[in-house]
KEKE-3310 file (N, C-alpha, C; in steps of 0.2 Angstrom, whole numbers, plus 5000, padded with zeros to 4 digits):
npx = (5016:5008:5003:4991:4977:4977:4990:4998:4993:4997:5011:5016:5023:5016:4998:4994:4987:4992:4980:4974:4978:4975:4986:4994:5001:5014:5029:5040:5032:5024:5032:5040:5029:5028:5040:5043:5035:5021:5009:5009:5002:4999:4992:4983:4975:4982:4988:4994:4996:5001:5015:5018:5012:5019:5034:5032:5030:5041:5052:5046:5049:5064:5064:5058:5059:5049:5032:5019:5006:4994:4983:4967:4955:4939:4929:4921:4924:4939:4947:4960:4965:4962:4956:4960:4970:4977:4978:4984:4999:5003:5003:5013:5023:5025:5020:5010:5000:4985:4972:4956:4942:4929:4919:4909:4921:4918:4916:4930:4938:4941:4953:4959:4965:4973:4986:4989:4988:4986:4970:4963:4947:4940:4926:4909:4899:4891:4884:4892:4904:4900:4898:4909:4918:4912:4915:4927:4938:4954:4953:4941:4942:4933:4924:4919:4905:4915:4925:4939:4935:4926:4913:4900:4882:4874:4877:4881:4892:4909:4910:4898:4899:4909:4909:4897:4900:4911:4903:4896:4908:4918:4932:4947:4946:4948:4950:4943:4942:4940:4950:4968:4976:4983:4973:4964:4967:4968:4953:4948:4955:4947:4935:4935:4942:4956:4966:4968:4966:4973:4971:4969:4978:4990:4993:4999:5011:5028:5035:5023:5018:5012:5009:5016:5009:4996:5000:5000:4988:4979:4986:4980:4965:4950:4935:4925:4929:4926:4916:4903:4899:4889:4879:4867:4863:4865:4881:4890:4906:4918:4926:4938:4929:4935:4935:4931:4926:4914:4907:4903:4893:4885:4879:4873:4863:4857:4850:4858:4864:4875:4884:4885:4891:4901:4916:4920:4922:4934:4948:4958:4961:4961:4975:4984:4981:4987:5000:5003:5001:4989:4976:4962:4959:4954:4946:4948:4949:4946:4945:4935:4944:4953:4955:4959:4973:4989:5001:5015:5023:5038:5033:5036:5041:5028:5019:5027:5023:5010:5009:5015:5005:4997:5001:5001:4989:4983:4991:4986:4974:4977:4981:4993:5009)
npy = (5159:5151:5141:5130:5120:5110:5110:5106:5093:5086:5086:5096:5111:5120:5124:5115:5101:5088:5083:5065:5059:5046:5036:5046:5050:5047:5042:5051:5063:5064:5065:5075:5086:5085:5088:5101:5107:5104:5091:5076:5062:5045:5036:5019:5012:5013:5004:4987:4976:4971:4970:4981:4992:4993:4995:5006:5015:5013:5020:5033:5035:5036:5046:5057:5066:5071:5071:5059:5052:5038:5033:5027:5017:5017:5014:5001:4997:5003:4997:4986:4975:4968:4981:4977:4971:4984:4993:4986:4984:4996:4999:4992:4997:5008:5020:5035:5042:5042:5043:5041:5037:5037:5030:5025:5025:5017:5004:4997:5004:4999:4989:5002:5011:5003:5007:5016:5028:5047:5050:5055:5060:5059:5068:5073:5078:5087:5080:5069:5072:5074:5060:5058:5063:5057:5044:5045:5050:5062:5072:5079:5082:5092:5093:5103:5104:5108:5101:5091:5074:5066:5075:5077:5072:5082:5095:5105:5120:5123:5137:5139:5126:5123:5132:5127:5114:5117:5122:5113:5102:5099:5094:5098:5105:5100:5112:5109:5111:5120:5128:5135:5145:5157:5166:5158:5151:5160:5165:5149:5150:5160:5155:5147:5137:5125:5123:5118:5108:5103:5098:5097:5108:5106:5096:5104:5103:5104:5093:5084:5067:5070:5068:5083:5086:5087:5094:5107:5108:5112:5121:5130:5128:5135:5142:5135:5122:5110:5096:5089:5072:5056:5061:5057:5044:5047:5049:5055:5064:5074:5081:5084:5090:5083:5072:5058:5062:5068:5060:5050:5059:5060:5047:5045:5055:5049:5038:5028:5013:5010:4999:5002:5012:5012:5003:5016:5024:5016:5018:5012:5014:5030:5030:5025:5035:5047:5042:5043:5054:5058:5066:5063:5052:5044:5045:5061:5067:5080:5098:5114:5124:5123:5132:5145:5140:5144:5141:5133:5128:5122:5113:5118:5130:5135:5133:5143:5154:5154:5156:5168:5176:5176:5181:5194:5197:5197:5205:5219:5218:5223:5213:5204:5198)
npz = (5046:5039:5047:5052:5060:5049:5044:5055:5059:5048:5048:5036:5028:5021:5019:5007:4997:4986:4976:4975:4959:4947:4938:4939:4948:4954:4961:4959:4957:4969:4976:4974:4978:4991:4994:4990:5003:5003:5003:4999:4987:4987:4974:4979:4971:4958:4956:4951:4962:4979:4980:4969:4975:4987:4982:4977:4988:4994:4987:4983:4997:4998:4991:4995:5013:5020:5025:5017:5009:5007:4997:4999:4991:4990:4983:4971:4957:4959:4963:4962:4971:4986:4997:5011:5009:5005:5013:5021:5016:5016:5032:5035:5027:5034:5033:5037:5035:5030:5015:5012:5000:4989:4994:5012:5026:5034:5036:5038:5048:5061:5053:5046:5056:5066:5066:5068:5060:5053:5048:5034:5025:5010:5001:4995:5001:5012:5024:5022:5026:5040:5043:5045:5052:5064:5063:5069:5061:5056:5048:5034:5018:5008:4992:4979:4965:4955:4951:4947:4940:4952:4957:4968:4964:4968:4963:4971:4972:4976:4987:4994:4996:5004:5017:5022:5028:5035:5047:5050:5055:5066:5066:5055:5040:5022:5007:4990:4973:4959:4963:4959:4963:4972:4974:4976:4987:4998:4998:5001:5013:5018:5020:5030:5029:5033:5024:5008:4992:4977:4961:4945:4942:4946:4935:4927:4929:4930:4935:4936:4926:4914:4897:4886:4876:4883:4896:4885:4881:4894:4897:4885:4887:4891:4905:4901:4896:4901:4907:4916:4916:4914:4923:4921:4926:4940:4944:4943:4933:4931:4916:4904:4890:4877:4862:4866:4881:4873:4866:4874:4881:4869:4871:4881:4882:4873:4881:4885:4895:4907:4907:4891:4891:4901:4897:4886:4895:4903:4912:4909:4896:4897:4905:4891:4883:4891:4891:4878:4872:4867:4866:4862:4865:4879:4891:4903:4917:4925:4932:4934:4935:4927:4917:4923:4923:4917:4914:4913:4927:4938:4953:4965:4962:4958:4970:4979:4969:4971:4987:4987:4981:4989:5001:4996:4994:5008:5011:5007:5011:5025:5035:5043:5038)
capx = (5010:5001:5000:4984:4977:4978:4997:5001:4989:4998:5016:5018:5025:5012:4991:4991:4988:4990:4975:4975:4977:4976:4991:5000:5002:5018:5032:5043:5027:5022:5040:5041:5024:5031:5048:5039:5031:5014:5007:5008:4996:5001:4983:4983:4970:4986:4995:4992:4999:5003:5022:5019:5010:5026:5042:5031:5031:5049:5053:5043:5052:5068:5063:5056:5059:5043:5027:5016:4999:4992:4974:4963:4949:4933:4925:4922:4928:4944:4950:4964:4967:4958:4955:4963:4979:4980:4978:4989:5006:5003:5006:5019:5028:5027:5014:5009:4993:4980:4967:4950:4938:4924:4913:4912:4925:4915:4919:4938:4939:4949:4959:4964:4967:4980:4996:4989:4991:4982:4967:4958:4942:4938:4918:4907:4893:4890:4884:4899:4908:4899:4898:4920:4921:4909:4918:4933:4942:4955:4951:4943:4943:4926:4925:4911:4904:4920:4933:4939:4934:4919:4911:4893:4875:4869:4880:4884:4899:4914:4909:4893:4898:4915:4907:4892:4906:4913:4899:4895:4911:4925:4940:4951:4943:4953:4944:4943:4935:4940:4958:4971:4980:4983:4966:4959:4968:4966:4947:4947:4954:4943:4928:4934:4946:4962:4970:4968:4968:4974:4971:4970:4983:4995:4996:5003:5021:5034:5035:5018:5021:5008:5011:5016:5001:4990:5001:4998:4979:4979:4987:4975:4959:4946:4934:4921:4933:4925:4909:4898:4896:4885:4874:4859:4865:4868:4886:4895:4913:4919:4931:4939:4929:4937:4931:4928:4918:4906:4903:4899:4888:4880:4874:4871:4857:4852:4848:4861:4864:4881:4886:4887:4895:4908:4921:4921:4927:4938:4954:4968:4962:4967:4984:4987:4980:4991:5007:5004:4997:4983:4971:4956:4960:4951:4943:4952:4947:4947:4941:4935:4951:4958:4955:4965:4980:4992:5012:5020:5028:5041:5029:5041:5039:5019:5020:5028:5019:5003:5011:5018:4998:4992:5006:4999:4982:4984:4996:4978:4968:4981:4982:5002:5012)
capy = (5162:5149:5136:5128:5114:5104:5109:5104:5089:5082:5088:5100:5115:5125:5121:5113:5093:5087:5078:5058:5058:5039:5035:5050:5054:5043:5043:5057:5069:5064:5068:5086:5089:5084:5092:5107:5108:5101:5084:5072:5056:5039:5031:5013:5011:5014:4998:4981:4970:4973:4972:4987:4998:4990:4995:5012:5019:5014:5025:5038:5036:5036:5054:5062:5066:5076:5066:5060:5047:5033:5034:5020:5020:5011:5013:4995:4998:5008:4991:4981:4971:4969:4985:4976:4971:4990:4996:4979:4986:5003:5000:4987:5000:5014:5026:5039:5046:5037:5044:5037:5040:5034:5027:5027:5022:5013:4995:4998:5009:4996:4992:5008:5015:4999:5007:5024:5034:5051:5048:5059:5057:5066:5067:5079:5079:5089:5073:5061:5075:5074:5055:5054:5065:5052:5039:5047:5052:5068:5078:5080:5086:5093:5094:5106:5102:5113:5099:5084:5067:5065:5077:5076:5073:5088:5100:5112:5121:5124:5142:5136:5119:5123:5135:5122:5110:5122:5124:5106:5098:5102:5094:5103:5104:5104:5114:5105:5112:5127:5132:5135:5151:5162:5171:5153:5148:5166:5162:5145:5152:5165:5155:5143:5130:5125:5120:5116:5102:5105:5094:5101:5115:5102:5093:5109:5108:5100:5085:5078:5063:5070:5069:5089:5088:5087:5101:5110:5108:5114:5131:5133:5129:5139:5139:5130:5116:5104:5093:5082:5065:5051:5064:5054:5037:5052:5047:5064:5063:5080:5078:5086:5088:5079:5067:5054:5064:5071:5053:5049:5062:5057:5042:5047:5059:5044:5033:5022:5012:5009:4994:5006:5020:5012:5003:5018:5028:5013:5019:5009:5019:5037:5027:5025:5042:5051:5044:5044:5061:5057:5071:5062:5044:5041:5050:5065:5071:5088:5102:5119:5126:5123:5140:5148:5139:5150:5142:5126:5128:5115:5111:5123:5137:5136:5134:5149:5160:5155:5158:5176:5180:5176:5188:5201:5200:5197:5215:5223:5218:5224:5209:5202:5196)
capz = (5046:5036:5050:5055:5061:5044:5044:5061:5060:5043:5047:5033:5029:5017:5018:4999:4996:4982:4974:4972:4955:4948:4934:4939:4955:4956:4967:4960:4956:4973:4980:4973:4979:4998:4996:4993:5009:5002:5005:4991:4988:4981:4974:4977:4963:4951:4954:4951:4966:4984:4978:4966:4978:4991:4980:4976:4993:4997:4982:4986:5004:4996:4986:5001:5021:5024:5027:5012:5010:5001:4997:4999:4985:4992:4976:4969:4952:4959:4967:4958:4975:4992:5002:5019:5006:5003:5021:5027:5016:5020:5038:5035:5026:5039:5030:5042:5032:5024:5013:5010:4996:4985:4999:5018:5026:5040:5037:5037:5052:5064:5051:5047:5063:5069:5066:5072:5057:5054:5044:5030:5020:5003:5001:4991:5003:5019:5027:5022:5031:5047:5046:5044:5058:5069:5063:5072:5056:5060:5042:5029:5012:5002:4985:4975:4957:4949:4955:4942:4943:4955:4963:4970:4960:4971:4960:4973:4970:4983:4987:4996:5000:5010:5023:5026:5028:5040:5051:5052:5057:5072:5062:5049:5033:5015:5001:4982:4965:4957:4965:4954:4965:4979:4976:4978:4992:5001:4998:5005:5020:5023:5020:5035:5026:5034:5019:4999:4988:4971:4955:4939:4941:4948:4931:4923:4933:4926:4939:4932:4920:4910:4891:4886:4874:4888:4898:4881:4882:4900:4897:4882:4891:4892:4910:4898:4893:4904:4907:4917:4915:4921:4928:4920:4931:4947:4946:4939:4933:4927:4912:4899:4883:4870:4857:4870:4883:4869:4863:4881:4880:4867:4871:4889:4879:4868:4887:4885:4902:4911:4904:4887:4892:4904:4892:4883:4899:4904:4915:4905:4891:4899:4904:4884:4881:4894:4890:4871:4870:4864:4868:4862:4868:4885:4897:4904:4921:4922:4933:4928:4937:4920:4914:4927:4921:4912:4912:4916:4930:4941:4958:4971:4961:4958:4978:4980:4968:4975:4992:4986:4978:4993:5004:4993:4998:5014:5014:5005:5018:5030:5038:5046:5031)
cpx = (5005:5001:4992:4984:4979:4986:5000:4998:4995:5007:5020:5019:5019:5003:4987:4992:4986:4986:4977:4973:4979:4981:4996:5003:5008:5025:5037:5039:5026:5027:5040:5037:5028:5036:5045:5035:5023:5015:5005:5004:4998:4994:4985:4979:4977:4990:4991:4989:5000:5010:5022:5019:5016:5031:5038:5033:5037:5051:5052:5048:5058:5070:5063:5059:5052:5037:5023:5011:4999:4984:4971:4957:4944:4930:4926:4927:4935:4949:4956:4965:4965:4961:4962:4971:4984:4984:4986:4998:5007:5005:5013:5026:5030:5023:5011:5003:4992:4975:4963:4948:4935:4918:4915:4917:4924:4917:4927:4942:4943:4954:4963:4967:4971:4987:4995:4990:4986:4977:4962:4952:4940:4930:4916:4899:4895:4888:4888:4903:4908:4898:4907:4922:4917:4912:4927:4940:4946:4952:4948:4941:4936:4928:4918:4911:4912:4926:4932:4937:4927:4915:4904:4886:4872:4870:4880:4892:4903:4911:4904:4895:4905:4911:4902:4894:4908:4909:4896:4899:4916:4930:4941:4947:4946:4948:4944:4938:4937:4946:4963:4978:4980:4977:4964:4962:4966:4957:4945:4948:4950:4936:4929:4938:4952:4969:4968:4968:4967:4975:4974:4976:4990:4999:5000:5008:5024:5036:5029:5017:5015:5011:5012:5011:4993:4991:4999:4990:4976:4981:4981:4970:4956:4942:4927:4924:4931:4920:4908:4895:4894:4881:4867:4860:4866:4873:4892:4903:4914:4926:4930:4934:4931:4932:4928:4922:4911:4905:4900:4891:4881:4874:4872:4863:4853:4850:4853:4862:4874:4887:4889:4892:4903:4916:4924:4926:4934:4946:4962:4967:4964:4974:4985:4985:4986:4998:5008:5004:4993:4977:4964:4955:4955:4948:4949:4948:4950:4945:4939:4941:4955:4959:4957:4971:4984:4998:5010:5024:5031:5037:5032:5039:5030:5017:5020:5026:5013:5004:5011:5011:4998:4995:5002:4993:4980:4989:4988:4975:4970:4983:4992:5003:5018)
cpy = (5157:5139:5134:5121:5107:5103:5104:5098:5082:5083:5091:5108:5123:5120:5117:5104:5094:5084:5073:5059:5049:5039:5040:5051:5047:5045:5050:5062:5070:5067:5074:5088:5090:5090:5099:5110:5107:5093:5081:5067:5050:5036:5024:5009:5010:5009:4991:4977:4975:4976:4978:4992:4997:4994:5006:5017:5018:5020:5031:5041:5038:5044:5059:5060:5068:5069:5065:5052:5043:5035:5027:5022:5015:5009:5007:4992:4999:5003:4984:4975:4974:4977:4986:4975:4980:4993:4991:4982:4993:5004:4997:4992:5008:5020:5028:5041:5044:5041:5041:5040:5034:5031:5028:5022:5016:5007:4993:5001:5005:4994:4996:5008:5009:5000:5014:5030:5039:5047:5055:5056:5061:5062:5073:5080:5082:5083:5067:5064:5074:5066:5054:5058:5062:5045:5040:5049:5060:5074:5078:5083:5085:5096:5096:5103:5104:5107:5093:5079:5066:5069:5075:5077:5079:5094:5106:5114:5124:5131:5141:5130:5121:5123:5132:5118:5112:5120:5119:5101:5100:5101:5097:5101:5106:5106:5111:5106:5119:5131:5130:5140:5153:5164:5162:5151:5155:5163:5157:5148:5156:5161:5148:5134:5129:5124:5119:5109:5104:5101:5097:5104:5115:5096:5097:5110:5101:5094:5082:5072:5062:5073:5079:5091:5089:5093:5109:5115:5110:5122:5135:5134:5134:5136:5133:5125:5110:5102:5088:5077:5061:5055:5060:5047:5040:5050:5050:5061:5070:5080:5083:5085:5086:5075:5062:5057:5066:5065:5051:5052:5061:5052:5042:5049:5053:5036:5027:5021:5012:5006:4998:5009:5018:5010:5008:5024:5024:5017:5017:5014:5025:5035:5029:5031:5047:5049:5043:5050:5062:5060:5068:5054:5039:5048:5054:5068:5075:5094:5110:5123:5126:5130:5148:5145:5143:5145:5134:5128:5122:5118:5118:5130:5138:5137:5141:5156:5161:5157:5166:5180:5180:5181:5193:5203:5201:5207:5219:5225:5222:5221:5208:5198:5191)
cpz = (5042:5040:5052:5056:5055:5044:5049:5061:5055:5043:5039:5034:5027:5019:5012:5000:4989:4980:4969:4964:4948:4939:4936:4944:4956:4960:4965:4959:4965:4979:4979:4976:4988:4999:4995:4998:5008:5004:4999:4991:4985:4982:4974:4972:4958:4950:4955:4956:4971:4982:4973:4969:4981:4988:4976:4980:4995:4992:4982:4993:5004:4991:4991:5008:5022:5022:5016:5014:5005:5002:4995:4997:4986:4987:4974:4964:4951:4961:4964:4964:4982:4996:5010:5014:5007:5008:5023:5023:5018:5027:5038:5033:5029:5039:5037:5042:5028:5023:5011:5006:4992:4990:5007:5019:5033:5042:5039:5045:5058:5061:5051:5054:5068:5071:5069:5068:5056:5047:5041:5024:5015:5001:4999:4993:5010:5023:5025:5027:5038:5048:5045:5049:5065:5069:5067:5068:5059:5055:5040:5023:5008:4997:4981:4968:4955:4948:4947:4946:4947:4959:4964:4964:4964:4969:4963:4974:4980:4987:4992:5000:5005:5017:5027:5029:5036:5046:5055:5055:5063:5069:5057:5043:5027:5011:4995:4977:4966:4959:4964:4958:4971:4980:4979:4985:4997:5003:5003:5014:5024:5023:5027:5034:5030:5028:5013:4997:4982:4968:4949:4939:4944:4942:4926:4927:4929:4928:4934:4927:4916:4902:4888:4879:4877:4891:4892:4882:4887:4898:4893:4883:4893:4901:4907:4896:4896:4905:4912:4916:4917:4925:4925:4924:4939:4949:4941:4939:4928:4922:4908:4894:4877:4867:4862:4875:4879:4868:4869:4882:4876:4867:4877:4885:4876:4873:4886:4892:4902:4906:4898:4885:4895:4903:4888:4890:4904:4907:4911:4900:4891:4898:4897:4883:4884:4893:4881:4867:4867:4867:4868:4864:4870:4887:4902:4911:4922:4925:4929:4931:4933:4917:4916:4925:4915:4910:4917:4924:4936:4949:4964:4968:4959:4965:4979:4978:4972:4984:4992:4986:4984:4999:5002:4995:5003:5015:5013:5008:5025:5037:5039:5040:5033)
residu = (UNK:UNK:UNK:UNK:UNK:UNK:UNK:UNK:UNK:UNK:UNK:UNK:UNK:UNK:UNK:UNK:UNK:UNK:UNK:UNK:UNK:UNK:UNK:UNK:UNK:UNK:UNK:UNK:UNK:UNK:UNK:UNK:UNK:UNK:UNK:UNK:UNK:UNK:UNK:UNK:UNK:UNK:UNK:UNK:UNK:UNK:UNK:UNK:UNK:UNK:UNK:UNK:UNK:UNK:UNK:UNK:UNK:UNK:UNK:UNK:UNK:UNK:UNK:UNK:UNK:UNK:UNK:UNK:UNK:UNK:UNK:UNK:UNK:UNK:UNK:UNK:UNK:UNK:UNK:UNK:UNK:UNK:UNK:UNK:UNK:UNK:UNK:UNK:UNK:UNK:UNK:UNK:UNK:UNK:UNK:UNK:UNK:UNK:UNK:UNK:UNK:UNK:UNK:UNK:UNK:UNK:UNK:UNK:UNK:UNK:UNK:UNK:UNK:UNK:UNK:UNK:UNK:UNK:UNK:UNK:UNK:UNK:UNK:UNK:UNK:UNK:UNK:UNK:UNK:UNK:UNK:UNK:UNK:UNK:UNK:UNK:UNK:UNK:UNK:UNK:UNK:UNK:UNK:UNK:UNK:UNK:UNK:UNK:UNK:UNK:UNK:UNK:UNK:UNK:UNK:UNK:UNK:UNK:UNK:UNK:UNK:UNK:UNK:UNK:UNK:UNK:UNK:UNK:UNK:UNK:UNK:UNK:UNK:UNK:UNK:UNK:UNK:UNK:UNK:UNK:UNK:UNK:UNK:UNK:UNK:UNK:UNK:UNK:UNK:UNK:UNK:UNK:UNK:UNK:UNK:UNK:UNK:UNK:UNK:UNK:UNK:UNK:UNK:UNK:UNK:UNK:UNK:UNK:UNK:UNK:UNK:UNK:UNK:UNK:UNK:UNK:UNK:UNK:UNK:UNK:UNK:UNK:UNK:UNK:UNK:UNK:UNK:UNK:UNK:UNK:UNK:UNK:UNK:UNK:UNK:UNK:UNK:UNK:UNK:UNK:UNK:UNK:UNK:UNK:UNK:UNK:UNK:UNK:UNK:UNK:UNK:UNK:UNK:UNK:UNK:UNK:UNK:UNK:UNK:UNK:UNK:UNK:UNK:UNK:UNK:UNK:UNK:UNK:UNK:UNK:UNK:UNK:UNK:UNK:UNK:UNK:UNK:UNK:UNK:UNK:UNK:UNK:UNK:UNK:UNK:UNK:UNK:UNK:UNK:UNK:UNK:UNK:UNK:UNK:UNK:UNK:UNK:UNK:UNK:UNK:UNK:UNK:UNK:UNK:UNK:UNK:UNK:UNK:UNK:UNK:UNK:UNK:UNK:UNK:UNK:UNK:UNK:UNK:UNK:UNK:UNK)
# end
């Protein structure tokens, strides 16, 4: 019953992807995500070298049978080594499903699409969507204000932005920002989503190789735990409030420019943050979906509750269960 085009498109079993998360999303998180009939992501931002990204996915390949992606991160900053390298081991090594994100993916488009794999795009704008489905992309994925990491300077939340999504494109579209459960997934589907992408509430399971101070700080979270940042440069990142985001903050409020601010939000820094448990470290992307988190749980059983809520609503409704 919980087929759809996303499912059938990406050969999965359930409508959940997991969201590219960059340090963590490594091959056995990325594995449990699969092996639970979800769609897992390997970021190529997070490794060095072709041969890291290389001996990652075989790993991965070697953890799972069920399908799973690499994402390709256009954003400049995101880039440890050429785009076309990324794209060029990715098919080399048999990858079926590529995700794009941080820009369009226009310049790349015969690249990608040489080995024939499906392609999806994550974009936080109704018009990124209708140009990824002109560029003849099969899915993809929008993400409202509520989501970690980057969503849109137009601060419209998922609830709004889905169904405008919706309305605008013919291919399967996944939902992002603010879903945490069954209600959330329920929701998505009725507002016209074929499927989910889940961040935040993917870092409270047990697979995650996030330090258990950080899973701590996730259960405790409140919905206000989180923040906006770079909205004075129009280039938001929504992050845990720790000691670092407020200092960001700070000086965001006292005009400081880029150059400023941006070593203090430095990526290697998280890395050391995350695995030292260092709450106040780095920069923590974070969405507000935090304050739905209640419990740890290992990846297959988060699945299946969220599966079970969502049985339940669907009996309510007195829809086919």
């Amino acid at each position: 019953m919980w087929k759809t085009r996303a499912t059938e498109t990406l050969g999965i079993q359930v409508p959940i992807v997991g969201g590219t998360m960059q340090w963590l999303s490594r091959a056995p998180f990325v594995a449990a995500i699969c092996n639970a009939g979800g769609l897992g992501i390997l970021p190529s931002a997070s490794f060095s070298s072709k041969e890291e990204l290389r001996d990652e996915i075989r790993r991965t390949q070697d953890l799972t049978d069920n399908p799973f992606a690499v994402n390709i991160n256009l954003f400049p900053m995101m880039r440890p080594f050429s785009v076309e390298e990324m794209i060029e081991v990715a098919h080399a090594e048999g990858v079926k499903i590529l995700e794009t994100s941080g820009r369009s993916p226009e310049p790349h488009m015969d690249r990608l699409k040489e080995k024939g794999p499906v392609l999806m795009h994550k974009c936080a704008r109704v018009r990124d969507a209708g140009k990824a489905e002109a560029l003849g992309l099969d899915l993809v994925t929008i993400v409202g204000t509520e989501c970690g990491g980057h969503p849109s300077a137009e601060g419209v939340t998922t609830m709004v932005l889905l169904p405008k999504t919706v309305e605008t494109v013919r291919i399967p579209v996944l939902a992002g920002g603010g879903i945490a459960d069954g209600r959330g997934l329920m929701a998505a589907l009725a507002l016209g989503a074929e499927g989910i992408v889940l961040g935040t509430r993917l870092m409270a399971t047990e697979e995650c190789p996030l330090h258990p101070a950080f899973k701590a700080a996730l259960v405790e979270a409140d919905v206000t735990a989180t923040g906006l940042l770079l909205m004075s440069h129009k280039a938001p990142i929504r992050a845990y409030l720790n000691a670092t985001a407020r200092e960001v903050l700070e000086l965001e409020a006292k005009g400081a420019g880029l150059g400023d601010l941006l070593p203090k939000m430095a990526g290697v820094r998280g890395r050391e943050a995350y695995e030292k448990g260092d709450l106040d470290g780095g920069l923590w992307p974070c969405g507000q979906a935090v304050g739905l988190v209640k419990k740890i749980l290992p990846v297959r059983e988060l699945f299946q509750e969220m599966l079970h809520e969502a049985h339940e609503i669907r009996r309510r409704w007195g829809l086919p269960t």
